[in-house]
TORKE-851763 format. One line per 10 residues: number of its first residue (from 0); their letters; for each residue x, y, z of N, C-alpha, C, CB. Coordinates in nm, 3 decimals. Glycine has a CB too. Example, Ala and Ser with C-alpha at 12.3 -4.5 7.8 and 13.67 -1.06 7.14 Angstrom:
BEGIN
0	as	1.319 -0.569 0.780 1.230 -0.450 0.780 1.320 -0.330 0.780 1.131 -0.447 0.905 | 1.285 -0.225 0.708 1.367 -0.106 0.714 1.290 0.003 0.787 1.408 -0.060 0.572
This chain:
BEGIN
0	xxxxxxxxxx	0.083 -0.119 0.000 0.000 0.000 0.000 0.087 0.125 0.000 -0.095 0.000 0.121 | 0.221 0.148 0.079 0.271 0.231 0.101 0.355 0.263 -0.052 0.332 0.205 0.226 | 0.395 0.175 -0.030 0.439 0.173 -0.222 0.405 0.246 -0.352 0.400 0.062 -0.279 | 0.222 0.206 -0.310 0.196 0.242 -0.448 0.156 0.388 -0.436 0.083 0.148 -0.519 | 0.145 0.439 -0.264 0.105 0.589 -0.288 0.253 0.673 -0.316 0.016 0.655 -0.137 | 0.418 0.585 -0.264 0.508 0.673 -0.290 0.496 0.710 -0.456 0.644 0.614 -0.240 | 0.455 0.582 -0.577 0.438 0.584 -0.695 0.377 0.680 -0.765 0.396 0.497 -0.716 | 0.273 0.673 -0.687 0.152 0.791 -0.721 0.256 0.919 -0.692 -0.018 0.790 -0.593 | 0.265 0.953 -0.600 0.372 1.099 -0.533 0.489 1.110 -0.677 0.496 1.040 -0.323 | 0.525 0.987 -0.681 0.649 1.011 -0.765 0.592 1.027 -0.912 0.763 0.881 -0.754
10	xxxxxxxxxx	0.505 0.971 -0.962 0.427 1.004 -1.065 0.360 1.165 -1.123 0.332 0.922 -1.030 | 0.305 1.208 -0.987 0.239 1.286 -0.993 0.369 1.443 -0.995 0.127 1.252 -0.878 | 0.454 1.381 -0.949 0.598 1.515 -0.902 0.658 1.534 -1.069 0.782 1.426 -0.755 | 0.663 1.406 -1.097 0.715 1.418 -1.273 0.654 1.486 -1.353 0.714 1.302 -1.355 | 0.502 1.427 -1.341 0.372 1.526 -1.425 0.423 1.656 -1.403 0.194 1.520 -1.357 | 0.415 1.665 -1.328 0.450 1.858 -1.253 0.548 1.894 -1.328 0.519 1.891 -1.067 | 0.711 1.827 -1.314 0.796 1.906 -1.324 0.789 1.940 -1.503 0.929 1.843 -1.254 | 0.738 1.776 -1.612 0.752 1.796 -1.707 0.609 1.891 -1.768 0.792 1.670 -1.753 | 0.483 1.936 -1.746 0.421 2.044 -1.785 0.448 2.196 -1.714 0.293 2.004 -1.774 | 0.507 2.209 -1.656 0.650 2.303 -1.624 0.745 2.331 -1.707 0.730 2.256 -1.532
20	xxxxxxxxxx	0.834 2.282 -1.752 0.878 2.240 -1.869 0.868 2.288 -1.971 0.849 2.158 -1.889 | 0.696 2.244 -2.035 0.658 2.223 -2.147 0.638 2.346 -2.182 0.562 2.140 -2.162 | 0.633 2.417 -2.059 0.505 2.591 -2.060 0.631 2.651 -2.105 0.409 2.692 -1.864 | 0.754 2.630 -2.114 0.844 2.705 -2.098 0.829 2.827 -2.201 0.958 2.629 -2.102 | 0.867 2.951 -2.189 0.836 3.039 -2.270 0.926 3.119 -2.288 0.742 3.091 -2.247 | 1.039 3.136 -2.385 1.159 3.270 -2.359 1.105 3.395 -2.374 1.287 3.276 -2.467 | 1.158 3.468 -2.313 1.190 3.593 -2.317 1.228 3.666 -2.444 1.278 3.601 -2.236 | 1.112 3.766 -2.559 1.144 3.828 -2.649 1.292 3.852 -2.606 1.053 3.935 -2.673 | 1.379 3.929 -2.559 1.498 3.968 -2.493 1.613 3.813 -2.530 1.454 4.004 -2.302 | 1.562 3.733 -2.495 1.709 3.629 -2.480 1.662 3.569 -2.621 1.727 3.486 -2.314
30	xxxxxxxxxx	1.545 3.542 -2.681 1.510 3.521 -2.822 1.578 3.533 -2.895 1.435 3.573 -2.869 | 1.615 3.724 -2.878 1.652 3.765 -3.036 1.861 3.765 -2.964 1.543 3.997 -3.114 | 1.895 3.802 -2.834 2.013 3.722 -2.852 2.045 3.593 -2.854 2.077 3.750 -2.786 | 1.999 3.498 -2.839 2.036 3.383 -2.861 2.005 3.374 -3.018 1.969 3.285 -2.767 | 1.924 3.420 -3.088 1.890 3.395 -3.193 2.063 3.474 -3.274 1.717 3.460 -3.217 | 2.077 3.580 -3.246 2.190 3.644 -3.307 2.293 3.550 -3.262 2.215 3.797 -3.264 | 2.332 3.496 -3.130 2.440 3.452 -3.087 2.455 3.324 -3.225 2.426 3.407 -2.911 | 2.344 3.232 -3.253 2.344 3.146 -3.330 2.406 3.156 -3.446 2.248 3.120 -3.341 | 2.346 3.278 -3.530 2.334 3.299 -3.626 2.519 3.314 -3.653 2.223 3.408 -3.642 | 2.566 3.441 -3.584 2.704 3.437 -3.589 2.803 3.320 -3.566 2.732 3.518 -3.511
40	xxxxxxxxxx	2.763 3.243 -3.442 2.839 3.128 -3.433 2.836 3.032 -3.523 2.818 3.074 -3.334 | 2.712 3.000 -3.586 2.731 2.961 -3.739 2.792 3.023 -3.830 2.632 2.950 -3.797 | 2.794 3.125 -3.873 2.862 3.200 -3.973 3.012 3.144 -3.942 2.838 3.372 -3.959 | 3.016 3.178 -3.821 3.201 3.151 -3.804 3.288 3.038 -3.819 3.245 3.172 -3.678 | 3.160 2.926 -3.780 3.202 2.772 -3.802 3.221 2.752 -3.957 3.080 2.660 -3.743 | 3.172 2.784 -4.017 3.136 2.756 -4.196 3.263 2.822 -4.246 2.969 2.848 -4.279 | 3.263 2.947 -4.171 3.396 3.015 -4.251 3.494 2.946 -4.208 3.434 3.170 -4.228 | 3.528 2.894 -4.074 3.611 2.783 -4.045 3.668 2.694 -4.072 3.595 2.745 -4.007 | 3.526 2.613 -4.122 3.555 2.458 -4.210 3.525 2.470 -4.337 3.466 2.326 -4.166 | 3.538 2.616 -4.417 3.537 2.616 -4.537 3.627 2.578 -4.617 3.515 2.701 -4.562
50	xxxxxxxxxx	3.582 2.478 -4.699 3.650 2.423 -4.816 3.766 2.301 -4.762 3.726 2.559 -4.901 | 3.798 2.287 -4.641 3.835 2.198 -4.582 3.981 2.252 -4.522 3.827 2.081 -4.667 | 4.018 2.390 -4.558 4.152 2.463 -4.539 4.181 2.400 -4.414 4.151 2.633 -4.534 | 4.130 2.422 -4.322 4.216 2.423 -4.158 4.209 2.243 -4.175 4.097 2.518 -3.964 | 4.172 2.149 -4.277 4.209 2.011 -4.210 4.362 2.011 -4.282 4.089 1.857 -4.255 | 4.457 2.098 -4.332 4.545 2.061 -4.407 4.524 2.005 -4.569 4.595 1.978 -4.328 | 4.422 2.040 -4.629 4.397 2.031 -4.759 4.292 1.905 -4.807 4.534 2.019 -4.820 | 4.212 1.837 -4.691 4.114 1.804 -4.716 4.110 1.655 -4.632 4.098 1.818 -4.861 | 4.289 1.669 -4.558 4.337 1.511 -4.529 4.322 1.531 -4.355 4.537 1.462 -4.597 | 4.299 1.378 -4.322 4.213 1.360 -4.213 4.365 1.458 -4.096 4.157 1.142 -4.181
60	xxxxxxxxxx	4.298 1.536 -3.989 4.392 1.599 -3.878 4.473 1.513 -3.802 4.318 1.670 -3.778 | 4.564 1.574 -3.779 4.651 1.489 -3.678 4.586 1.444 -3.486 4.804 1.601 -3.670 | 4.590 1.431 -3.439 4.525 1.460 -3.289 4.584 1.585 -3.230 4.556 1.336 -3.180 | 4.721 1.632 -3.263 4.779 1.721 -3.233 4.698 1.866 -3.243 4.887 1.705 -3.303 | 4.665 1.871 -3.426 4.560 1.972 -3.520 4.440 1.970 -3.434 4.515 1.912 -3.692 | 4.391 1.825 -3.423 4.262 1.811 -3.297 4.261 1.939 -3.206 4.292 1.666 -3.178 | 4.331 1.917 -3.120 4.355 1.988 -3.004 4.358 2.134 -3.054 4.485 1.940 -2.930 | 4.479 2.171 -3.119 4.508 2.285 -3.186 4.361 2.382 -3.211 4.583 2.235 -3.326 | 4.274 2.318 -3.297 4.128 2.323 -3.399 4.056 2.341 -3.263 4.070 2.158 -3.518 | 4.086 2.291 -3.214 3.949 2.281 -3.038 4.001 2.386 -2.965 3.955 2.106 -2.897
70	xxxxxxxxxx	4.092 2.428 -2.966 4.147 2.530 -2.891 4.121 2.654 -2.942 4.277 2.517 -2.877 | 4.150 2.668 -3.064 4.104 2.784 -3.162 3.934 2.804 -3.208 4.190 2.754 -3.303 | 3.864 2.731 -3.172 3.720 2.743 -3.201 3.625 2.826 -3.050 3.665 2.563 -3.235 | 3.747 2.694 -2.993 3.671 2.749 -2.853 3.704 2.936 -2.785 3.740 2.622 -2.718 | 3.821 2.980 -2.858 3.866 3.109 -2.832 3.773 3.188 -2.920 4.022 3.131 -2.861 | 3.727 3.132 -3.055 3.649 3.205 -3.157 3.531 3.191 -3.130 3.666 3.172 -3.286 | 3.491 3.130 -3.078 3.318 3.105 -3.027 3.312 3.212 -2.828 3.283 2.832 -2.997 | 3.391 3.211 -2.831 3.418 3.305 -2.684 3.416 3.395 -2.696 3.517 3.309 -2.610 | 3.460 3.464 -2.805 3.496 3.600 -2.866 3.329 3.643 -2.925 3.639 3.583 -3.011 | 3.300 3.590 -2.952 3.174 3.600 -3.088 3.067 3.573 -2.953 3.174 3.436 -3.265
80	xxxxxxxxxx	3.069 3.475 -2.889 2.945 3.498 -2.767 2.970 3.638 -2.663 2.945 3.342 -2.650 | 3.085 3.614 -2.675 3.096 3.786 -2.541 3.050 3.903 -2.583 3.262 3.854 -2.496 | 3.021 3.898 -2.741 2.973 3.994 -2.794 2.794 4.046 -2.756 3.004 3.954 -2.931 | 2.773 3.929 -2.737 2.623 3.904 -2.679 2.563 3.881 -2.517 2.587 3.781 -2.745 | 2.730 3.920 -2.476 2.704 3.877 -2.319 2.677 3.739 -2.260 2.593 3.943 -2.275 | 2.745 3.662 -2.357 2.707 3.498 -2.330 2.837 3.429 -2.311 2.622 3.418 -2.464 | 2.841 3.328 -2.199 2.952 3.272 -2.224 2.950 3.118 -2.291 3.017 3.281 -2.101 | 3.031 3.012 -2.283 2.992 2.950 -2.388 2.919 2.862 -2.320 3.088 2.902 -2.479 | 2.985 2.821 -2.195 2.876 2.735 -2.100 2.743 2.800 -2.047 2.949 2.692 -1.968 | 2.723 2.885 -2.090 2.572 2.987 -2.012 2.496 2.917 -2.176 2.593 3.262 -1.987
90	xxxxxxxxxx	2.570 2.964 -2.320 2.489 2.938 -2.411 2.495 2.797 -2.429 2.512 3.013 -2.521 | 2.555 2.705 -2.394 2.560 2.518 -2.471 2.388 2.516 -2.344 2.796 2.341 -2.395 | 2.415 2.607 -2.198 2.297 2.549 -2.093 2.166 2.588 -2.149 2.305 2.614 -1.933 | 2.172 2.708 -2.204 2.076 2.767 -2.231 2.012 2.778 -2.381 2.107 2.869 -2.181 | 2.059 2.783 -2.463 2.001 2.723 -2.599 1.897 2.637 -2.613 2.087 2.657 -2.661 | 1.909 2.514 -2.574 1.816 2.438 -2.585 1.670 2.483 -2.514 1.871 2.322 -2.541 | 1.691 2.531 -2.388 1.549 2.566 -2.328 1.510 2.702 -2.474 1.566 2.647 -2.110 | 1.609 2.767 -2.494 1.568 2.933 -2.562 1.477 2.847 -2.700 1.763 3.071 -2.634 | 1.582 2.733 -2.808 1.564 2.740 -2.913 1.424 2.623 -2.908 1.700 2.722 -2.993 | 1.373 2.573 -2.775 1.277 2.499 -2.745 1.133 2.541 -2.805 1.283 2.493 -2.611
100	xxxxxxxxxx	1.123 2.704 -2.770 1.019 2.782 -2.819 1.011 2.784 -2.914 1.008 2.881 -2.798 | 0.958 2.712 -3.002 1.007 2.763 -3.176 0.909 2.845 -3.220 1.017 2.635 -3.304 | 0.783 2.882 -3.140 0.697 2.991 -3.171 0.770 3.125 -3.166 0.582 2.992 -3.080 | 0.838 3.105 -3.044 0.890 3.284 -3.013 0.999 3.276 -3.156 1.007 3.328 -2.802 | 1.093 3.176 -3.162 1.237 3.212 -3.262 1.149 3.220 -3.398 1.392 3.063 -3.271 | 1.047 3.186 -3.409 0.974 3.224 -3.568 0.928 3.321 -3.611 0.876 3.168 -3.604 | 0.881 3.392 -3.465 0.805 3.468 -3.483 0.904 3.606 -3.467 0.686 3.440 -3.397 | 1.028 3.622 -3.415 1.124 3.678 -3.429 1.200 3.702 -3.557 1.177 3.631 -3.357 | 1.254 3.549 -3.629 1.283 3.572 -3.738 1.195 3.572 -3.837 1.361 3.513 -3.759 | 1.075 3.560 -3.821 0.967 3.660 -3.922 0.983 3.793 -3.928 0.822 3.659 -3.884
110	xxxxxxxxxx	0.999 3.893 -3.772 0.977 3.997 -3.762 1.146 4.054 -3.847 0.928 4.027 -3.602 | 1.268 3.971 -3.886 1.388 4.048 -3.883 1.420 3.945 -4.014 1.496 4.054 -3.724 | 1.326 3.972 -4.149 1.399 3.877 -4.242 1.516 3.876 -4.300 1.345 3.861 -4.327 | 1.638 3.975 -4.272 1.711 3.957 -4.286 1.803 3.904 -4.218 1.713 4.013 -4.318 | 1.804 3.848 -4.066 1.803 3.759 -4.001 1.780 3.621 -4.010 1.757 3.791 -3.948 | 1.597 3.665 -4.059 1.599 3.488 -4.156 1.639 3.419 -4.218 1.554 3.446 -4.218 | 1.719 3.571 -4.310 1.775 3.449 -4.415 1.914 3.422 -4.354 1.791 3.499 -4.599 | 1.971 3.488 -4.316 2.078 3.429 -4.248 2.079 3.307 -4.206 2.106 3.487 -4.156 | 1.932 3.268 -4.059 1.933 3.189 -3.981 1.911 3.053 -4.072 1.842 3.228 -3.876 | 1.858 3.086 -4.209 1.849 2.956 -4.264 1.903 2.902 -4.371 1.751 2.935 -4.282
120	xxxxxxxxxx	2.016 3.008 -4.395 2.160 2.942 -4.407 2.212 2.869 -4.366 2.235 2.982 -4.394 | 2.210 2.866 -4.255 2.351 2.824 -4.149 2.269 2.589 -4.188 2.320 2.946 -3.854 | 2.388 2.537 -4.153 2.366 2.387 -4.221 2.290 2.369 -4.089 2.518 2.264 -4.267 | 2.201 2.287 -4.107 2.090 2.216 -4.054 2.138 2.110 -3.909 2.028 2.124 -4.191 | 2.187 2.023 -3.979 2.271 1.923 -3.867 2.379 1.960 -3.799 2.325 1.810 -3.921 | 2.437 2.054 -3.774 2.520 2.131 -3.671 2.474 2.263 -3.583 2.633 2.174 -3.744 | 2.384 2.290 -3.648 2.240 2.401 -3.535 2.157 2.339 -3.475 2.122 2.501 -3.609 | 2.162 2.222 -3.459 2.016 2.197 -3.330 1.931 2.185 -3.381 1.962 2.295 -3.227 | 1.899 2.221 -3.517 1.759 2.190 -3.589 1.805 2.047 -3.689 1.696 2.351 -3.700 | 1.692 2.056 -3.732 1.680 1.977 -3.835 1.691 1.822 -3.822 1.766 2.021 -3.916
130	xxxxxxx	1.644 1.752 -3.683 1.679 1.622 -3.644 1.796 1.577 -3.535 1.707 1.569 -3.760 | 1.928 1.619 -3.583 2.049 1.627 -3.552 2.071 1.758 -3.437 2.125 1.637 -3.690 | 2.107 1.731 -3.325 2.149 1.850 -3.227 2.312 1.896 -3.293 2.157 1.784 -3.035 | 2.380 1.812 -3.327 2.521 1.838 -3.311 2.550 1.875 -3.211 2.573 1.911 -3.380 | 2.627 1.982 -3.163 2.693 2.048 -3.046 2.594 2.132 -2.969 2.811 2.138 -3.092 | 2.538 2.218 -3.057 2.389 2.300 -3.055 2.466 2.470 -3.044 2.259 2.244 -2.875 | 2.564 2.437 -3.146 2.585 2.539 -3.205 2.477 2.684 -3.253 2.634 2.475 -3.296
């Protein structure tokens, strides 16, 4: 008996926390920066791994380059979020709840189509959309 009311309790605490959750709603305000933070941090990755330059001409990296490439992204994605007042661990935490809303980020990049088109540039499977999270760039 005692069991099945902790079940119920524990049942009923989940319900809670996940339509809590669900309601979640961003803030016009962190919308349109997170929405910019995106947009740039994509831009920068593409110009990055364009054409395959930084792997050494198209051939697989050394682990050394690894490191090197991870070190240099992570300084360029630091640079490009501070611009927005974000750091990179505030944006990897916070993205997902922001880009969760996809009413507010639509209805944002409706309001800023030149934004739009930016935002739907950027490749699909390394932004968080399109199936694929990747990093959540």
């Amino acid at each position: 008996m005692a069991l099945t009311v902790t079940y119920r309790i524990i049942g009923i605490s989940l319900g809670v926390m996940l339509f809590a959750s669900a309601g979640f709603a961003a803030e016009p305000a962190e919308v349109e920066k997170f929405v910019k933070a995106r947009i740039e941090v994509g831009e920068m990755m593409m110009n990055y791994f364009q054409g395959g330059a930084n792997f050494g001409g198209g051939q697989q990296p050394s682990p050394e380059q690894m490191r090197s490439m991870g070190a240099d992204i992570q300084a360029k994605l630091g640079k490009v979020l501070s611009k927005h007042d974000l750091t990179v661990e505030e944006y990897r935490k916070r993205s997902p709840e922001v880009f969760a809303d996809e009413a507010a980020v639509k209805g944002y990049l409706n309001e800023h189509p030149d934004l739009k088109q930016r935002y739907e540039a950027l490749p699909l499977d390394r932004m968080g959309r399109g199936g694929s999270t990747g990093r959540g760039y």
